[in-house]
C-alpha positions, -999 to +999 in steps of 0.1 A: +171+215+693+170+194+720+163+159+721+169+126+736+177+092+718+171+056+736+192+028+725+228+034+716+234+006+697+252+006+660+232+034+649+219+051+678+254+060+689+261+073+652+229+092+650+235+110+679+271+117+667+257+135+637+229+153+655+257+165+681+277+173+654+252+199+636+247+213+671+219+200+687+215+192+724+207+151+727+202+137+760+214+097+765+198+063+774+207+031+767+202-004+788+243-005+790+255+021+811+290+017+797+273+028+763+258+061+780+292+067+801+309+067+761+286+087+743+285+115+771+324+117+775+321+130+734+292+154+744+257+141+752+239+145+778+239+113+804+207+101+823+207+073+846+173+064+839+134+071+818+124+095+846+163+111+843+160+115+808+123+126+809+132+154+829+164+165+810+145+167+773+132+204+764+097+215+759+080+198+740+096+168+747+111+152+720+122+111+721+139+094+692+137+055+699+161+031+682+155-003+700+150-035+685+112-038+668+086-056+686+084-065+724+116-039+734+100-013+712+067-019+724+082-014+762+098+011+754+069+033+739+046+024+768+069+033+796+082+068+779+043+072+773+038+070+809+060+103+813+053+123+788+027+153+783+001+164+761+022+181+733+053+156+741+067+136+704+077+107+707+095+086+672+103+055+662+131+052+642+137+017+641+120-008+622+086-016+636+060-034+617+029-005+603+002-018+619+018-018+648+026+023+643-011+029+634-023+015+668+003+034+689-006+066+673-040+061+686-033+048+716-009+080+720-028+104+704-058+102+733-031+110+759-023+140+732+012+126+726+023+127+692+035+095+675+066+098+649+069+065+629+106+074+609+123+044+580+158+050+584+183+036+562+218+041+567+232+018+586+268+016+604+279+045+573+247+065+586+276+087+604+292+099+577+270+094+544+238+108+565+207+086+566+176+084+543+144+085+564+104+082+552+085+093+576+046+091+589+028+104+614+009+137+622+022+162+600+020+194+622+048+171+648+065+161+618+072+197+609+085+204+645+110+179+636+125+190+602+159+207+620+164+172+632+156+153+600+177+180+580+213+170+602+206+135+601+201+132+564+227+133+534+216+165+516+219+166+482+256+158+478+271+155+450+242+133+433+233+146+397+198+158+397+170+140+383+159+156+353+130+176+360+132+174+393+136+213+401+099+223+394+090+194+420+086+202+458+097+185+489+128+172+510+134+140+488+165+153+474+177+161+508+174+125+517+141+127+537+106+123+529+073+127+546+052+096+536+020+105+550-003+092+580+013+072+608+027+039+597+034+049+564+071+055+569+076+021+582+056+005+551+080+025+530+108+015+546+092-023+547+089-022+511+126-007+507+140-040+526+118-062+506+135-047+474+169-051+492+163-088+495+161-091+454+188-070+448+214-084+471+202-123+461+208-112+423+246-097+430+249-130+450+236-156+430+259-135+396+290-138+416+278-178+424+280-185+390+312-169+383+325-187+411+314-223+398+325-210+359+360-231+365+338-262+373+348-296+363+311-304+348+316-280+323+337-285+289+377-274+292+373-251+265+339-235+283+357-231+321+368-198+333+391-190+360+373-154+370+387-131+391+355-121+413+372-088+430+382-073+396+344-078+379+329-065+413+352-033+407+349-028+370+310-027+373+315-002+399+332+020+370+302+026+343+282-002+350+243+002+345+242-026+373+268-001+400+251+010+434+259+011+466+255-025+478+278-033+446+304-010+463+299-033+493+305-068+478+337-052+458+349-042+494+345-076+511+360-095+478+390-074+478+398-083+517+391-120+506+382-130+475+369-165+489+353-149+518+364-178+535+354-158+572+317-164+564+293-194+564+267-185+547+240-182+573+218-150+562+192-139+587+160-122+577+143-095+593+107-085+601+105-063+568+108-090+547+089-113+560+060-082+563+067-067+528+053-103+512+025-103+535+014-068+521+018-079+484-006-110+494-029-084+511-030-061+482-027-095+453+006-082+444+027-107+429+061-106+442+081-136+425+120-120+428+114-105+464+098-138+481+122-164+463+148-137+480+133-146+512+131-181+515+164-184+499+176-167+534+157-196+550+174-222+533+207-207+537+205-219+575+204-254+562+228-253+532+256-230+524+267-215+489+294-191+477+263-171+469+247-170+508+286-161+516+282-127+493+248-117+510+260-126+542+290-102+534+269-077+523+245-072+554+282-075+573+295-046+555+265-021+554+251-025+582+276-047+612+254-078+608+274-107+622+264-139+618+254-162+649+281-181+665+277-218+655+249-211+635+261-238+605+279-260+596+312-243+575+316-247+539+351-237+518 
C-alpha cells in the first residue's frame, strides 16, 4: 500500500523503516526538512509540504500521524482535514487523549473522512521487535488498513501460545487488536501506560531497597552489600517477576550499576494523568497506579536511587532524556 506518515521523530522514522521494509510505498513529512531529506535517501517518498504530500498519497488517501498529543496533533488533523476527500483515512498513532478521538471522528466523519485512533507501543525497539497497537475507529476503514497493521506489528514470534487460545479469533496474537468505536484504542493504550507506571515504580522502589540494604541504620549482621546488576539478570532467567522492562533495568545496571548519568527527574505523560481520571469517572479505585503517579511528581523535587531506575527505564525503552537542568544531582 501506499501511505504517508507525518512526524519523523523516534518512532515515526522507525515505523516507516518497517512499513518500507515489508514493501509498502510511504510518502514523508516532518517539520525538519533534514529529517525528510534522511528518510527519503533510504527510500521514502519526500514532500516539501501538506499540499505535496496530499497529492503524492494513493486513493484513498491514507495519513498516519505521529506528532506530539494535544495542540500539534490537533493542527495537524485540522489542516490534513482541509485536503482530504470523502473516503480519505486519516490515523492517529500517537497518544491522544479519547475524548479528544471521539470528537474528531465526528467532526471528520460529516466531511466523510474516516478517523483511525491507533495505541502504539513499541517505542525506539518498535523497528525491530514490531509494535503492539489497539485500535478504534470505524471498522469498515480499519479493515482497509490491516496490510499496514500486519508489517508494523510483531507477529506471533516465538511467544508460547496461551493455552486455549487457538479456538479464539482475532489479530491479538499478531500483536494488533481492534478495540472497538473511535477512542477506544487510545483508552486502551491510556490504561496500558497507567499499568506501566505501577510496574516500573515497583522494579524501582525493589532495587531502592537493595541499594540502601548496606545502610549504616541497620544492624552489621543485617547489612548486605548486593550486587544490583546480577539480581536484575538472575530474575531475567526463571523469574515469575521477568518481562520486558526487567530486561531494560538489567541493561542500564550492567552499563552502570550506580547509574550515576541520571538524576532522577521522571516526567509523566498525558496517559497517566488521564488513566486516574477515568478510574475516578468509573469509581475505580486505583491505589498502586496513582501513588505511581505522584511519585513522578515528587521526583522533580527530591531524588532517590529508585527515581534513577525509572528514569533509566523510560531512557532505555523508549529515548526519553531527561530535561537539562531539571534537578538538582544526587550520587
Amino acid at each position: 500500500m501506499r501511505l504517508g506518515m507525518v512526524g519523523l521523530g523516534r518512532m515515526g522514522a522507525n515505523m516507516t523503516r518497517r512499513l518500507m521494509r515489508g514493501g509498502h510505498e510511504v510518502v514523508v513529512t516532518d517539520l525538519s526538512a533534514d529529517n525528510v531529506k534522511q528518510i527519503a535517501g533510504e527510500g521514502a517518498i519526500a514532500s516539501s509540504s501538506l499540499d505535496d504530500f496530499v497529492s503524492k498519497l494513493g486513493k484513498p488517501r491514507v495519513a498516519w500521524l505521529m506528532v506530539p498529543a494535544g495542540a500539534p496533533t490537533e493542527q495537524t488533523v485540522q489542516n490534513l482535514a482541509q485536503r482530504m476527500l470523502p473516503g480519505d483515512i486519516l490515523i492517529d498513532g500517537g497518544n491522544s487523549y479519547f475524548k479528544d478521538d471521539i470528537r474528531r471522528s465526528e467532526q471528520l466523519r460529516n466531511k466523510g473522512i474516516h478517523y483511525v485512533d491507533v495505541g502504539t507501543s513499541g517505542g525506539v525497539w518498535g523497528l525491530e521487535r514490531g509494535y503492539c497497537m489497539m485500535i478504534g475507529g470505524p471498522k469498515e476503514a480499519v479493515q482497509q488498513l490491516d496490510p499496514i497493521f500486519k508489517t508494523l506489528a510483531p507477529g506471533r514470534g516465538d511467544i508460547p501460545r496461551t493455552p486455549g487460545r487457538e479456538k479464539m479469533p482475532g489479530t491479538a496474537e499478531e500483536g494488533y487488536i481492534y478495540c472497538g468505536p473511535s477512542g477506544s484504542g487510545h483508552f486502551v493504550k491510556m490504561v496500558h501506560n497507567g499499568i506501566e507506571y505501577g510496574l516500573m515504580q515497583a522494579y524501582a522502589e525493589g532495587f531502592d531497597i537493595f541499594r540502601n540494604a548496606g545502610s549504616k541504620e541497620l544492624p552489621d549482621n543485617q547489612r548486605y552489600d548486593l550486587n544490583l546488576a546480577d539480581i536484575a539478570e538472575v530474575w531475567r532467567r526463571g523469574s515469575v517477576v521477568s518481562s520486558w522492562l526487567l530486561d531494560l533495568t538489567a541493561m542500564a545496571l550492567a552499563e552502570n550499576p550506580t547509574l550515576s548519568e541520571y538524576t532522577g527527574f521522571v516526567q509523566d505523560s498525558g496517559e497517566g494523568r488521564w488513566t486516574i481520571q477515568a478510574a475516578i469517572d468509573e469509581a475505580v479505585p486505583v491505589d498502586v497506579l496513582s501513588a505511581a503517579l505522584f511519585t513522578r511528581f515528587r521526583s522533580r523535587q527530591e531524588h532517590t536511587f529508585a527515581e534513577k531506575v525509572l528514569s533509566a527505564m523510560r531512557q532505555k525503552f523508549g529515548g526519553h532524556v531527561e530535561p537539562a537542568k531539571s534537578a538538582k544531582k544526587t550520587a
